[in-house]
N, C-alpha and C positions, 0 to 999 in steps of 0.2 A: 162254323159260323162264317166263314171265310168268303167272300163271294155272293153271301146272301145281302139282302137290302129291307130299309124300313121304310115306310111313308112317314113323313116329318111336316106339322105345321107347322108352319112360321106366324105368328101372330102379335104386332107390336102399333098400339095406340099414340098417338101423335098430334100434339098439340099446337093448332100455330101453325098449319099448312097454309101457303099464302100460294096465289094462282098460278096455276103450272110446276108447281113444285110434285114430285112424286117419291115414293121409297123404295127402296131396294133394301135386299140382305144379300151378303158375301160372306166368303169362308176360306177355310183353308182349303179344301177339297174341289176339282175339276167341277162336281156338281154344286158348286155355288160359286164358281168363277176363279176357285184358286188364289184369292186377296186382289185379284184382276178386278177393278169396278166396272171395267167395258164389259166383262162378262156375268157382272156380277146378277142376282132375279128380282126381276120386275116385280112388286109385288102388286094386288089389288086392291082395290078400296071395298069393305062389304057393304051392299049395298042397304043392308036394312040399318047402319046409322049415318044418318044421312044431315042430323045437326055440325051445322059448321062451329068449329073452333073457336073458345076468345083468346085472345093473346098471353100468353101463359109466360113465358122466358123469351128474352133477346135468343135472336139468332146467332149472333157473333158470341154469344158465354162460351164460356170454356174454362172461367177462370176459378182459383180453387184455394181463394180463401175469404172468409167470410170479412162484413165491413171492420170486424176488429184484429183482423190480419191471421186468424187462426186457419187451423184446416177444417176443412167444412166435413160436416157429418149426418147423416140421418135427420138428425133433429133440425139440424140449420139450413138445409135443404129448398128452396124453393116445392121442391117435389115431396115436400113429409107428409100430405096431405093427398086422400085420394080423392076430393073433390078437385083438386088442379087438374088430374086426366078425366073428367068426369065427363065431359064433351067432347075430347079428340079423337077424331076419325080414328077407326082400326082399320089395318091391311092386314092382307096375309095372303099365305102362298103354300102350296103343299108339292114338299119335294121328295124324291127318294134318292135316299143314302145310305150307305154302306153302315152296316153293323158293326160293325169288326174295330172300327177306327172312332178315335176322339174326333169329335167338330168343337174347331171351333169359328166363330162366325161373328158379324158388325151390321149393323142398320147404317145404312147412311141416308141424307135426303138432298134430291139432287132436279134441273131442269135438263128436258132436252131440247137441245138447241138445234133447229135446222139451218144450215147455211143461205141458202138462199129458196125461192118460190118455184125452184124445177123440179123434175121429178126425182133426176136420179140425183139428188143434191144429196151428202154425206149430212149422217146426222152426229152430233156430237155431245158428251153430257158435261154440263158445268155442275161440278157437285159446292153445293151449299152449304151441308153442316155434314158432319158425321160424329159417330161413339170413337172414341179414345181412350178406354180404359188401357190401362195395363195390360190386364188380364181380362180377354175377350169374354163374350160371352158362350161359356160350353156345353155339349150335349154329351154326357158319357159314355162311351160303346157297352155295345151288350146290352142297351136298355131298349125297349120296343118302342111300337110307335106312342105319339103321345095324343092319340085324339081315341074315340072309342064309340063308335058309328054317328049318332048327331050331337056326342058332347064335343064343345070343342075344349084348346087347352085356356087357359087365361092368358091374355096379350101381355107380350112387355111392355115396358116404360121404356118410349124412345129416348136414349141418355142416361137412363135409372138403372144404375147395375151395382149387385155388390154393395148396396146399400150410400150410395154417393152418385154426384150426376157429372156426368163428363164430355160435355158436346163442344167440339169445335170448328171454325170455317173450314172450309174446305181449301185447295191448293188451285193450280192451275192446271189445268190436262192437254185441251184443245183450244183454248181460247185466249183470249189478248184481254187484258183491263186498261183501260189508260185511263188517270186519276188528272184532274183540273182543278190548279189550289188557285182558290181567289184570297188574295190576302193586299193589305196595303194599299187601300180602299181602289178597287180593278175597275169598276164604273164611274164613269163621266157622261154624264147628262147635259148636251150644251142649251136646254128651250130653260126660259126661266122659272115656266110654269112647272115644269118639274124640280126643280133645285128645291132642296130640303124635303123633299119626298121621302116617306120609306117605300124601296123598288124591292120585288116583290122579285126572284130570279127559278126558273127551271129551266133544267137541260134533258134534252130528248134526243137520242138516236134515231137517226134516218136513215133507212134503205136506199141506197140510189140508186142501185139496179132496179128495185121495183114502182119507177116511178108512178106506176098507173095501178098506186096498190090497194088490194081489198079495202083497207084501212079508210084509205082520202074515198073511194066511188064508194063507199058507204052514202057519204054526205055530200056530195055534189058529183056522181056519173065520172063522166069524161075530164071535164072542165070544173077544176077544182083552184079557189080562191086560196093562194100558196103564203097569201095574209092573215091565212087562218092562225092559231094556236093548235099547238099538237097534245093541249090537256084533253081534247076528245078522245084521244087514246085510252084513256081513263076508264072505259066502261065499254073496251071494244074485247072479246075475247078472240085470241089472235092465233091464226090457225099453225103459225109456223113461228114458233117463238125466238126472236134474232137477239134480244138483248137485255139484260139488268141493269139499273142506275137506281144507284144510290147517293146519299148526302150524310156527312158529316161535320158537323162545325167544335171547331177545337174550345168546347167549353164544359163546364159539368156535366149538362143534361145530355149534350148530345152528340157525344165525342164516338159513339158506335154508330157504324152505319144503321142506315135504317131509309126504308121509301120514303120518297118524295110525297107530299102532300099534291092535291091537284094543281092545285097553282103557285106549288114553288114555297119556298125560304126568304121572309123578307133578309135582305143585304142590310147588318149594322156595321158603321164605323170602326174600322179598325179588328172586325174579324179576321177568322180564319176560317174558310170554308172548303170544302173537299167533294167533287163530286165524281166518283168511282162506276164508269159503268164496262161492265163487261161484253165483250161482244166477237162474233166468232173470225168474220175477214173483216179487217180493218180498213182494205183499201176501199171497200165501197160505201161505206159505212158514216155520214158525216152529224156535225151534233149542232142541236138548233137549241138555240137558248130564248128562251120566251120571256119579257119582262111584264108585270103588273102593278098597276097602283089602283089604291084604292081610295075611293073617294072620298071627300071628309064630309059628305052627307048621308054618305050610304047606310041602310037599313041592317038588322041581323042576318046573316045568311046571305046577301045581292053580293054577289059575284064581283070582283076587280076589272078594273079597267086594263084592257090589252093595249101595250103603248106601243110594241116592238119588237123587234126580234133579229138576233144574230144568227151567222151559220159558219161554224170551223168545218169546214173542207179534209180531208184525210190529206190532201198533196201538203197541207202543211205542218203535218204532224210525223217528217219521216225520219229524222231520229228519237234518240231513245226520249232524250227530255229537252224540255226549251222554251221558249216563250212565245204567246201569239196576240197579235190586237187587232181585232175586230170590228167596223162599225156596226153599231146600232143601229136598225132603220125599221122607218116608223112602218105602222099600219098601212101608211101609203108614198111605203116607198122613200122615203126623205132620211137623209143620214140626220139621228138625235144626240146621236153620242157614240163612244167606245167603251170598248170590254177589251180588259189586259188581262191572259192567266198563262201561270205557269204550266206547263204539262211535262206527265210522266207515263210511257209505252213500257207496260211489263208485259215480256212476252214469257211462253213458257219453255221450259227447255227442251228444245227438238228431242225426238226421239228416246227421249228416257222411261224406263220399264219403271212404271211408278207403283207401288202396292199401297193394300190398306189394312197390312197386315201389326201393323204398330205406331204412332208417332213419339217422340219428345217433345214437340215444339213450345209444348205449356207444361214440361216436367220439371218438378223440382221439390226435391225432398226436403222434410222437414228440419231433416236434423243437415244438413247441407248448410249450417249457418256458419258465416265468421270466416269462410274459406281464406287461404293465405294463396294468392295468385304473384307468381313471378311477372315481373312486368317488364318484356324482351327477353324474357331471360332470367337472368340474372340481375337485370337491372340495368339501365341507359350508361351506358359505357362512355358518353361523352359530355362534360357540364363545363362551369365556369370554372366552378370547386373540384378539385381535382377529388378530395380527400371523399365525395359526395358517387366518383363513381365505380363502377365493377370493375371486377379488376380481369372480366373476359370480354373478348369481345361483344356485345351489343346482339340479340337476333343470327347468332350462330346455333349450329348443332352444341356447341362445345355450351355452351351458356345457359342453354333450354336441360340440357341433361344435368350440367351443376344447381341450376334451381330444384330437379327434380330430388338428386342426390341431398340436398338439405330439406326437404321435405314440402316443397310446394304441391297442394292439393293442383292447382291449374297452374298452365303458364301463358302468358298474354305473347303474342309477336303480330307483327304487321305482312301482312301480302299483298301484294303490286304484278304487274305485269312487267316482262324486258317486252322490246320490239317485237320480238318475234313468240309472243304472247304464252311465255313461261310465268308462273306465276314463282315468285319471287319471295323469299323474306327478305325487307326491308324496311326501315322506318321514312327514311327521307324523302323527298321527291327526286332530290337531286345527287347527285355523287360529285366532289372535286377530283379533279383528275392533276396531279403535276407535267408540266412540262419544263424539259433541260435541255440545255444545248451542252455542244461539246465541249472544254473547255470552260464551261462557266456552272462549278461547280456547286457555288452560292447564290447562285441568280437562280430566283425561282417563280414562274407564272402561272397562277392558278386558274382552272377553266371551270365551273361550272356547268354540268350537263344532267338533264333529266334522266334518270333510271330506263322510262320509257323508249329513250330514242338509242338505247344501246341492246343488245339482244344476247339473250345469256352468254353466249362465248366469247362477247366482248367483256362482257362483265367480268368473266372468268379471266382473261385474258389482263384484262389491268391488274388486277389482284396476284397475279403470278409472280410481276416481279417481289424479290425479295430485298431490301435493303437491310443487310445488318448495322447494329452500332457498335461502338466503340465502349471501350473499358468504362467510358463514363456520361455513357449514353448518350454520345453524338451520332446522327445517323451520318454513315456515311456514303456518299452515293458513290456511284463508278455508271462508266459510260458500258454497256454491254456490246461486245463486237458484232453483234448481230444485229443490231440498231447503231448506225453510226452517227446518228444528227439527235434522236429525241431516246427520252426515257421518263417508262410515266410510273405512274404509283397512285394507285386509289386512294382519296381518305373520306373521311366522313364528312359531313361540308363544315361541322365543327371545326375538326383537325386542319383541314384547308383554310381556314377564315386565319388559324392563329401561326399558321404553316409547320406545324408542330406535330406530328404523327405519334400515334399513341401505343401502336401494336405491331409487331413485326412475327407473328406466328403463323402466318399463311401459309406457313409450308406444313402446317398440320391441318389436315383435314377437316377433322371440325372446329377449326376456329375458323376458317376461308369463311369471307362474307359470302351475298346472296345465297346463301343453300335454295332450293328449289321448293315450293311447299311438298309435294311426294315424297320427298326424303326428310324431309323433319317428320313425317304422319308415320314413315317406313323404319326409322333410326331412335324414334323418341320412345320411352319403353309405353307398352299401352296403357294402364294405370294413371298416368298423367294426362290431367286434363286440360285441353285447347280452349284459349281465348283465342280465336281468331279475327283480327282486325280487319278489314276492307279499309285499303286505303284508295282515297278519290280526294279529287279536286272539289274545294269547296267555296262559293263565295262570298266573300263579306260584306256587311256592309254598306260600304261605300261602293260598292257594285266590283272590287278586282275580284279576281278570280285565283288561289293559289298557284295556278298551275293550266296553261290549254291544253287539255287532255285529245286525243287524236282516234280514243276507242271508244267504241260506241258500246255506254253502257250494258245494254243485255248479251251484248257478246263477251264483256269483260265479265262478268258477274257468271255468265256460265261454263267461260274456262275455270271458272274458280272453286266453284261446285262441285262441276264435274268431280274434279282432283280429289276434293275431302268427303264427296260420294261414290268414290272409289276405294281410295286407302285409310280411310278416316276407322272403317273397321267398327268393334265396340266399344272405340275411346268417346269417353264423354266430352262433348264438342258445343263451342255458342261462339257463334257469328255477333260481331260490333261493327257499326261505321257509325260517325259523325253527321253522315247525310243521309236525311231521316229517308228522304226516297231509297234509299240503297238498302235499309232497315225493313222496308215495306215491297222491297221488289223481292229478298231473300226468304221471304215468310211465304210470299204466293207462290214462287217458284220450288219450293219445295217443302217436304212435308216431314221430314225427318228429325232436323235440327233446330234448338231454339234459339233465337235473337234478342239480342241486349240494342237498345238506340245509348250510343256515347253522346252525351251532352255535359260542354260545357257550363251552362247556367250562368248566372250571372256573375261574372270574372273582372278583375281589375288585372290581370296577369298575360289576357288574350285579346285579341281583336273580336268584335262582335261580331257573329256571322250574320248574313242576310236571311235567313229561313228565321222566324219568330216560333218555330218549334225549338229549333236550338239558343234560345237567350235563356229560359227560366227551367227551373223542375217543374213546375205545374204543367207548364207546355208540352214539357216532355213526357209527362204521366199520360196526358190526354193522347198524345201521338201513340204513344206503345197501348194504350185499350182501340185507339182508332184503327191500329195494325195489326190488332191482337197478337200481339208478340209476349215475349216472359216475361219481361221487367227494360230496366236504364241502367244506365252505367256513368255516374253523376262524377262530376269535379268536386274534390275535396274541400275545394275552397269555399262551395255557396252551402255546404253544410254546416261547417265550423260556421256559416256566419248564420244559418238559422236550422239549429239543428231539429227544429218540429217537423221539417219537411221531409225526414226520413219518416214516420206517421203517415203523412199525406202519401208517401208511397207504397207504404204496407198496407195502406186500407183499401187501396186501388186496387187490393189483391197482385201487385208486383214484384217480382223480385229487382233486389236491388245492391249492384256494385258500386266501386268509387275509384278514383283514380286520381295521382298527381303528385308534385313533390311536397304536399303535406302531410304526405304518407308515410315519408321515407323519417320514421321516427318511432319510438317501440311505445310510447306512451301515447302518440296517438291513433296507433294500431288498436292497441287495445280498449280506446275511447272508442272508436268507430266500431269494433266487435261488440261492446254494452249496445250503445245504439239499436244494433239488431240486424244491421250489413251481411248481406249472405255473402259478400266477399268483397276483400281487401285487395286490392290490386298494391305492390310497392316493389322496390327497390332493393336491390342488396338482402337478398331474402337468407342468405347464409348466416348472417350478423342480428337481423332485427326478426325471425321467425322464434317463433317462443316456445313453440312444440319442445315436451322433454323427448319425443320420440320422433322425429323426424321421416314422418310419412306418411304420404298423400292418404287423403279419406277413404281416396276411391280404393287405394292398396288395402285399410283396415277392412272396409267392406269388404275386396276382395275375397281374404285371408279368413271372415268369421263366414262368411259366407262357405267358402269350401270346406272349411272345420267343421260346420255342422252335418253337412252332407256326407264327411267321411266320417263322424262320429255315430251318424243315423247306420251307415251301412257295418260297423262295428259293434253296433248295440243293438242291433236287428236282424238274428240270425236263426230266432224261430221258425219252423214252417209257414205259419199262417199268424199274420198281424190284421188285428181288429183297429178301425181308426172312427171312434164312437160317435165325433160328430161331420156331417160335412165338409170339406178342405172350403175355404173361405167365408162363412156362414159364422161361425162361430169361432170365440175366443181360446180355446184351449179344446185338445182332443189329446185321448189316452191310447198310447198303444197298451195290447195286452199282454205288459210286462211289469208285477210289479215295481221294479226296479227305476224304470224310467220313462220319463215324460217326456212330451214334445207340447210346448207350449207356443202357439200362433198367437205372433203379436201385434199388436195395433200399430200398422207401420204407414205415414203419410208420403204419398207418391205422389204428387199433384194437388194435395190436399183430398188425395183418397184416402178411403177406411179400408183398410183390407187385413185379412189374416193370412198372408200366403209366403209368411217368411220364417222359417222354422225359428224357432231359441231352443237349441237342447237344454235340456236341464238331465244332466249326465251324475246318477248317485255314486257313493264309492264302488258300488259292486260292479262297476262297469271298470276294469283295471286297464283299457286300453286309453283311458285319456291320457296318460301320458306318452302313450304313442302318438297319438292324433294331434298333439299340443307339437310334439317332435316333427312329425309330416310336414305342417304346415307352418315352422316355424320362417323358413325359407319361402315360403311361398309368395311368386311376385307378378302371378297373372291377375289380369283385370277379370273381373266379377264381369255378366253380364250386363251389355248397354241399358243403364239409368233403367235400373229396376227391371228388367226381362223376367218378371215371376215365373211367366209360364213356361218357360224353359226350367228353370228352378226348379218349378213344381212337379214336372214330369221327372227329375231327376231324385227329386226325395221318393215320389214314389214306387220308379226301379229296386234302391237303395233298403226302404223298407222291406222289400218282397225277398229283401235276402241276395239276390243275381250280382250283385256287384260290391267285393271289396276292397277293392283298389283302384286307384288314380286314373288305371286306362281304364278300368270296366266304368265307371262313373257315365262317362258319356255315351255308352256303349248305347246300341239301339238292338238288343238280339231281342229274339220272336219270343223267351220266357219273362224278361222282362218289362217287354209290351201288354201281354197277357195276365199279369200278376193280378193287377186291381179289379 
């Protein structure tokens, strides 16, 4: 069979195609692109149905639990009903592939974007939505073709797999998005006759290479009134598609993107508004903002009055984020007013080999609740209360591994850049640094310096020296002859403030501050799971700024990526930052990891920030659906004071953590796990973790995980095993053994339904389980990355066929055990 090939339709029905969007199928195999989406096939539209679509599912869903916070199933389903595909176009595509081999394969839907109106201009795809299951959708080798001269097969359900529906945004590939938050009322109207109006706002992308474009000589030739409004675009179908804009306003209805109406979003007081558009070269690319009012006589249906219109220029938009004010000017010409908005440039990460062969971004298991997360570590190693902190240092290796050692399911730590752009564990911004002179043993001046402006080997370099104390714990310093005027000593800007130094064990390896993020990803065992912090300059308020940061956002965010898309591995991994743009730049830029937005909410303990995404929980529930990110990661403090709002965020289908020193307590650990917290972030996790068994979830997983699979290939050593019903279809299948069963259980993965995780159910006549209990007692590798079934699945089925019983043959790939099923 080897060498031979089948013809394969692909055929999958699609609801909700909006103009210029297209579909594609991908796969594992060269001949479907290899999980490559550049490569991935074009599919076609058939032409005999030809009814267009009604709006069936938001674009941006993904999410996977239903409004009572459960996981969604069959029944709860938007999709339980075959009249919802009852009118989506079908595509399809007929390919030939190999026999011999499993496929397996994803829909995605996606625009293609041409750069500019020349010929040989590069075309590039912005992908929209795609499937995310788990476990892809497969074709089993050795089965023939599936079509049978004019029957065809029956279409999939684009997102409908497995009996549960899983579509999410797409990432960034080739293009730029830059987002414009009008908030903290951005227009100023100076004519009177507009004052107290409701102004009516859309933003348009402009070509400005193509000044003389198809578009405008539609409607006026040559010489084209540039007082026009650009809603004409509305009903022009555009030969070379350059851009998407979208809108989102941070409230219930409309917190998911979604198009523009033709003439815009009235602007009310005191919103939040968002307008995201994508678009391929940025430099030539500028955004005309149209404003409308409408008249207070106007009839049903008469169209609004054009007052005006702005235009942000790209030369002002060249770093990452910033601010810009614009005048408003009228229909003829006359400045009316300004337009203030904040802007954010998420580019995507040069050069990276992106697949679409699995995400996390929206995983998270059901039973993943109540997690016990280290916070730094071990816990904040520097307070006011001595008795309140760890007793390692803060953000070391040495602290990350004693949390793990007492059983933290995750551990939280912070990452920064030094100068010379290493990314860093660190929590502060700043570092104290001492200075002495010679002779003056007790005089001591403390300097403050940003993390930033030193470069790991400085970094390293302070930390070296070593100051011992004395029998009763005075430090004592000495002048080193190699330095005859100064001698410095790092502390933490805690330690510095009170000139009091807390830790002299730097000469052990892993207790040395900064560690490097690579070597905590390299040195942490993989079982333990990453809360990774982004730490950035934030500002409050009152307009300061934490910190002037000197890096240009997309270049700091993808030294940082890079790193934990490098050695991150199959440890289970979630991105936080406080700044909600940094939350929504790591979601677009890649497609692997999920995101928590850290918000503090409404605090009496903190300084308010200036973004009104970060004051309240509501704000921030709306931010993480506008993001589509996993969930928030809430302060302790605005729960204990209205604890309904953990509700408001499980019906938002969220996940959701906490954080802060209200944590640091065993009683109200255990409050905040009732609650329903898929995890606890605290302190001193050696002292207040309540586990009678001290070890991470992902380890239990690990461990029952590999138990089964060596229990399977222990108790399955007949010739030929019968498995009665389909692998994921059904709840329970019988091998043909009286003795023993394998029982597929109902296991939530994103608020999936699937069957594809064995439960032995192992009788006495099976006498090797107390070997297999023994194997595995020590066992302390990580399971695969957050649910990898289908690697799983491939391995039970080696395992049944008899080929493999032991630990190296498990993974083994030989030609009898490919062949088996």
């Amino acid at each position: 069979m080897k060498g031979f090939k089948r013809d394969w339709i692909f055929r999958v029905q699609v609801p909700n195609l909006e103009k210029n969007e297209v579909v594609y199928v991908v796969g594992n195999l060269p001949e479907l692109g290899a999980w490559n989406h550049n490569q991935a096939i074009l599919m076609s539209q058939e032409h005999n149905n030809r009814r267009e679509s009604p709006a069936l599912f938001d674009n941006s869903s993904g999410d996977f639990y239903n409004d009572d916070g459960c996981e969604g199933t069959a029944t709860d389903s938007i999709f339980d009903s075959e009249k919802n595909f009852r009118d989506g176009r079908i595509f399809s595509q007929k390919v030939a592939l190999p026999i011999d081999v499993d496929i397996e394969f994803r829909y995605f839907i996606a625009v293609i974007c041409q750069s500019n109106s020349t010929k040989n201009s590069a075309k590039t795809m912005i992908i929209r939505r795609w499937e995310t299951h788990m476990t892809p959708r497969i074709i089993n080798k050795n089965i023939p073709s599936n079509f049978d001269n004019d029957i065809l097969p029956e279409p999939d359900k684009f997102g409908y797999h497995n009996n549960y529906y899983k579509v999410e945004r797409g990432w960034l590939t080739d293009e730029t998005v830059i987002q414009f938050k009008l908030f903290n009322n951005p227009i100023k109207l100076w004519k009177n006759r507009l004052q107290n109006r409701k102004v009516y706002i859309k933003m348009t992308p402009v070509n400005l290479v193509r000044h003389n474009s198809l578009e405008l000589q539609q409607f006026g030739g040559d010489c084209v009134d540039d007082s026009l409004s650009m809603d004409t675009q509305d009903i022009i179908d555009q030969p070379a598609f350059t851009s998407i804009t979208e809108i989102a306003v941070m409230n219930d209805e409309e917190a998911k993107f979604k198009s523009q109406e033709q003439f815009g979003r009235p602007y009310n007081e005191d919103e939040f508004v968002i307008f995201n558009v994508a678009v391929r070269y940025t430099d030539t690319i500028a955004y005309l903002v149209d404003y409308y009012v409408y008249s207070s006589k106007c009839f049903p249906g008469e169209p609004p009055n054009h007052i005006g219109f702005s235009y942000i220029l790209p030369s002002t938009l060249q770093s990452s984020v910033g601010l810009v004010t614009v005048p408003i000017t009228s229909t003829k010409h006359r400045p009316i007013g300004q337009l203030t908005v904040e802007y954010v440039v998420i580019k995507p990460i040069p050069d990276y080999p992106w697949d679409t062969s699995i995400s996390y971004a929206k995983h998270w298991e059901q039973r993943w609740s109540g997690l016990d997360v280290g916070h730094r570590g071990l816990g904040t190693s520097f307070k006011f209360e001595m008795k309140n902190c760890a007793n390692v240092r803060e953000n070391t290796i040495a602290s990350l591994k004693t949390a793990s050692y007492h059983g933290a399911d995750m551990v939280e730590f912070d990452v920064q850049l030094s100068k010379d752009l290493i990314p860093v564990i660190y929590h502060d911004f700043y570092v104290s640094i001492s200075m002495k002179r010679k002779k003056q043993i007790e005089a001591m001046d403390m300097l403050e310096i940003p993390v930033k402006d030193l470069t790991l080997e400085q970094l390293h370099l302070l930390k070296d020296y070593c100051y011992p104390a004395d029998s009763l714990g005075k430090v004592l310093y000495f002048v080193d002859k190699a330095e005859q005027r100064v001698n410095k000593l790092v502390y933490h800007t805690a330690e510095g403030r009170e000139k009091n130094p807390r830790f002299f064990d730097e000469d052990l390896e892993d207790h040395q501050p900064f560690p490097t993020l690579q070597t905590v990803l390299q040195e942490l065992e993989q079982h333990v799971g990453c809360n990774i912090e982004i730490k950035w300059t934030m500002q409050l308020k009152d307009g300061t700024f934490e910190l002037n940061h000197p890096f240009d956002l997309n270049i700091y965010l993808d030294i940082i990526l890079k790193v934990v898309l490098e050695y991150g591995g199959d440890r289970k991994i979630v991105f936080s930052a406080f700044n909600p743009d940094i939350c929504a730049m790591i979601r677009l830029k890649q497609n692997k990891y999920p995101v928590i937005f850290l918000t503090q909410g409404v605090t009496l303990k903190y300084p308010t920030y200036h973004d009104p995404r970060c004051q309240t929980i509501p704000m921030a529930i709306k931010h993480a659906l506008a993001a589509d990110i996993l969930g928030i990661n809430v302060h302790t403090e605005d729960i204990l004071r209205d604890p309904s709002q953990v509700k408001l965020v499980k019906d938002a289908g969220l996940i959701m953590f906490c954080w802060g020193d209200d944590n640091n307590d065993k009683a109200t650990i255990q409050y905040l796990k009732k609650l329903g917290l898929h995890a606890v972030i605290y302190d001193k996790i050696d002292e207040y973790n309540a586990k009678e068994v001290k070890e991470s979830i992902f380890l239990v997983d690990a461990r029952e995980s590999q138990k089964e699979l060596i229990a399977l290939a222990h108790c399955s050593q007949i010739p030929q095993t019968q498995i009665s019903t389909p692998l994921n279809t059904e709840k329970e299948c019988y091998l043909d053994r009286p003795s023993t069963t394998i029982s597929f259980t109902k296991n939530s993965i994103g608020g999936e339904n699937i069957y594809s995780v064995p439960t032995l159910k192992i009788s006495a006549n099976c006498e090797e389980n107390k070997e297999i209990n023994e194997i595995t007692k020590d066992f302390s590798t990580c399971a695969n990355t957050f649910g990898n079934l289908a690697a799983n699945t491939k391995n039970v089925s080696n395992l049944i066929c008899g080929q493999s019983t032991a630990l190296s043959e498990i993974y083994g790939e030989d030609e009898a055990a490919k062949d088996c099923l």
